[in-house]
C-alpha positions in Angstrom: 31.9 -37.9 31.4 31.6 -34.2 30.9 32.0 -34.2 27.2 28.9 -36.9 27.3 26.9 -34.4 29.2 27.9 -31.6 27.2 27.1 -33.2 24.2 23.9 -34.4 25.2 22.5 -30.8 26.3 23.8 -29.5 22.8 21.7 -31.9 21.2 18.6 -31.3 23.4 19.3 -27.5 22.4 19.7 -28.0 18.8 15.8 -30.7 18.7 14.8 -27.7 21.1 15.6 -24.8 18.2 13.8 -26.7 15.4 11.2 -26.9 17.1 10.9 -23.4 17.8 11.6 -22.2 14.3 9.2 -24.5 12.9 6.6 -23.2 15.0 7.9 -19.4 14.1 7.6 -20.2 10.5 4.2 -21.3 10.8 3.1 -18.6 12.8 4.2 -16.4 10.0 2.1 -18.2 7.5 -0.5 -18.2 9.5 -0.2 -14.2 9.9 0.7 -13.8 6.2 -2.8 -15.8 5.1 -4.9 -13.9 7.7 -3.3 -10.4 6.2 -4.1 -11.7 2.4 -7.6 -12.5 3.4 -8.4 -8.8 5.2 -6.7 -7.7 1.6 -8.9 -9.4 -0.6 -12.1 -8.8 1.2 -10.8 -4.6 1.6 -10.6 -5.1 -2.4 -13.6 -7.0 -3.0 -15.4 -4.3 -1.0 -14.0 -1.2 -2.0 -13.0 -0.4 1.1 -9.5 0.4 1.8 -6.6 2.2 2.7 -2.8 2.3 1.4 -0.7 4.6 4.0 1.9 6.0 2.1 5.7 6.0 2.8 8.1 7.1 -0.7 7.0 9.5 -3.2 8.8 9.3 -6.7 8.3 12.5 -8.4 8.6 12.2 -12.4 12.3 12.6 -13.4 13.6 13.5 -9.5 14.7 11.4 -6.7 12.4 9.4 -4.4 11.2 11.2 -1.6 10.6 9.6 1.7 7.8 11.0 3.6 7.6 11.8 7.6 3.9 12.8 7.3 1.3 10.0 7.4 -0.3 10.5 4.0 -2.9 8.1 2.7 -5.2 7.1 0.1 -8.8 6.2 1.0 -11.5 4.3 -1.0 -14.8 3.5 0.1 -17.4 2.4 -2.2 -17.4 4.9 -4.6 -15.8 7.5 -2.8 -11.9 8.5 -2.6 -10.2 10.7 0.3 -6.8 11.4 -1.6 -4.7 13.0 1.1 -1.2 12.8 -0.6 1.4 14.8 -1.3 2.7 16.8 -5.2 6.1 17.1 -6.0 6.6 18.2 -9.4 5.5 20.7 -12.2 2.6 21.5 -12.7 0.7 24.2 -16.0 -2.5 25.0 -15.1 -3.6 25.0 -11.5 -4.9 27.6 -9.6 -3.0 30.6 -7.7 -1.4 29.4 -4.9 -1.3 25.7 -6.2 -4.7 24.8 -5.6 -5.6 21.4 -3.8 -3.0 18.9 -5.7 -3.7 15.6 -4.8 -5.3 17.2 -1.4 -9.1 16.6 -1.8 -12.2 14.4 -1.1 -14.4 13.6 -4.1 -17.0 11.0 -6.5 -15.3 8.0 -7.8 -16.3 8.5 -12.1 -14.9 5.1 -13.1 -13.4 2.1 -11.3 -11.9 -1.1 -12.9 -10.0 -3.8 -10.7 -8.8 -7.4 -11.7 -6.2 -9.5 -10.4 -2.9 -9.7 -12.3 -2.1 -12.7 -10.7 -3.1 -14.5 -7.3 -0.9 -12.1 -5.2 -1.3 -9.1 -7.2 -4.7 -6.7 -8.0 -4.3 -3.7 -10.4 -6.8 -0.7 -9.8 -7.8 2.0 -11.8 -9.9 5.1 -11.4 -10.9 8.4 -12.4 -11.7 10.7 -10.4 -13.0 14.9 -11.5 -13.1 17.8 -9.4 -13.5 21.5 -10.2 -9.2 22.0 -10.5 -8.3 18.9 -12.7 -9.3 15.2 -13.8 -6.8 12.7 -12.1 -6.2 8.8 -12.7 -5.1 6.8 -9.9 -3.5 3.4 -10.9 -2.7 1.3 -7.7 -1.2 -2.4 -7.6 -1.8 -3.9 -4.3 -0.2 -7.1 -3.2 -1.4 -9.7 -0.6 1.5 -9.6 0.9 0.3 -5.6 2.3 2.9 -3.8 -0.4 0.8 -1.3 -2.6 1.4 1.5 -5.4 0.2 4.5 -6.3 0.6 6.1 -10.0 -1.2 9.6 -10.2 -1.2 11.3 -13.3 -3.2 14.5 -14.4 -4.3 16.9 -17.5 -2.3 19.8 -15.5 0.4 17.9 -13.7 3.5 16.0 -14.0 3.0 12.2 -13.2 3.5 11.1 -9.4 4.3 7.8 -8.4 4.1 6.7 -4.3 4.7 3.8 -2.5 3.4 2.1 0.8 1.4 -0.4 2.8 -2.7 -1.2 2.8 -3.8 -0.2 6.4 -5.4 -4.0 8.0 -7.6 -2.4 10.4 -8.6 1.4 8.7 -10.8 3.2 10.8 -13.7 4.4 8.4 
């Protein structure tokens, strides 16, 4: 009699688990379409912000980062408050800005690699250097960042776009 009962309340439990992680798993996709649809729109707009975790320095060790650096575009603006490790030939004394710096947006291209995946690239000029920023952002929330400059070594970063940036 007690091995019927016990087996019965297993099986309840084990209906009562699937149940639960079918509803989980939709939940997640659920979540996971809502974040790809604030992505594309961010993109579409020209609005958005990756908050950046790893830097990967050109020929050194990835760095990971305890400050909350980010890159900002809106429209045709940029607010590029990241972090430079690496060399660097002519900048001015002291180091000058880096990749420190608010500024015009010179050229922007976008296009979608695939359904998940959008490549960015722009140019950007102020009075130390001209920069390109190439950035590959996933639906999923993953982005990256490729810097590279006329007076400094290439700079690669990693992180996450921001779902609800506060411009």
């Amino acid at each position: 009699m007690k091995i019927k009962v016990f087996l019965i309340v297993l099986a309840a439990l084990a209906a009562f688990s699937c149940t639960v992680s079918e509803q989980t798993r939709r939940s997640r996709a659920e979540k996971r379409a809502v974040l790809a649809q604030t992505i594309r729109q961010q993109v579409d707009n020209q609005q958005y912000e990756i908050i950046v975790r790893q830097a990967f320095p050109l020929g050194g060790t990835p760095i990971m980062l305890t400050t909350p650096y980010s890159l900002t575009v809106i429209g045709d603006s940029i607010n590029s408050y990241l972090p430079y490790f690496g060399r660097a030939w002519n900048v001015p004394y002291g180091g000058g800005k880096a990749l420190n710096f608010t500024g015009h947006i010179r050229d922007y291209h976008s296009s979608w690699v695939s359904d998940q995946q959008v490549r960015i690239a722009l140019i950007v000029e102020n009075d130390e250097d001209i920069y390109q920023y190439d950035v590959d952002i996933f639906l999923n929330g993953a982005a990256y960042i490729n810097v590279s400059s006329r007076n400094r070594q290439t700079i690669g970063f990693s992180g996450e776009v921001n779902e609800n940036p506060k411009f």
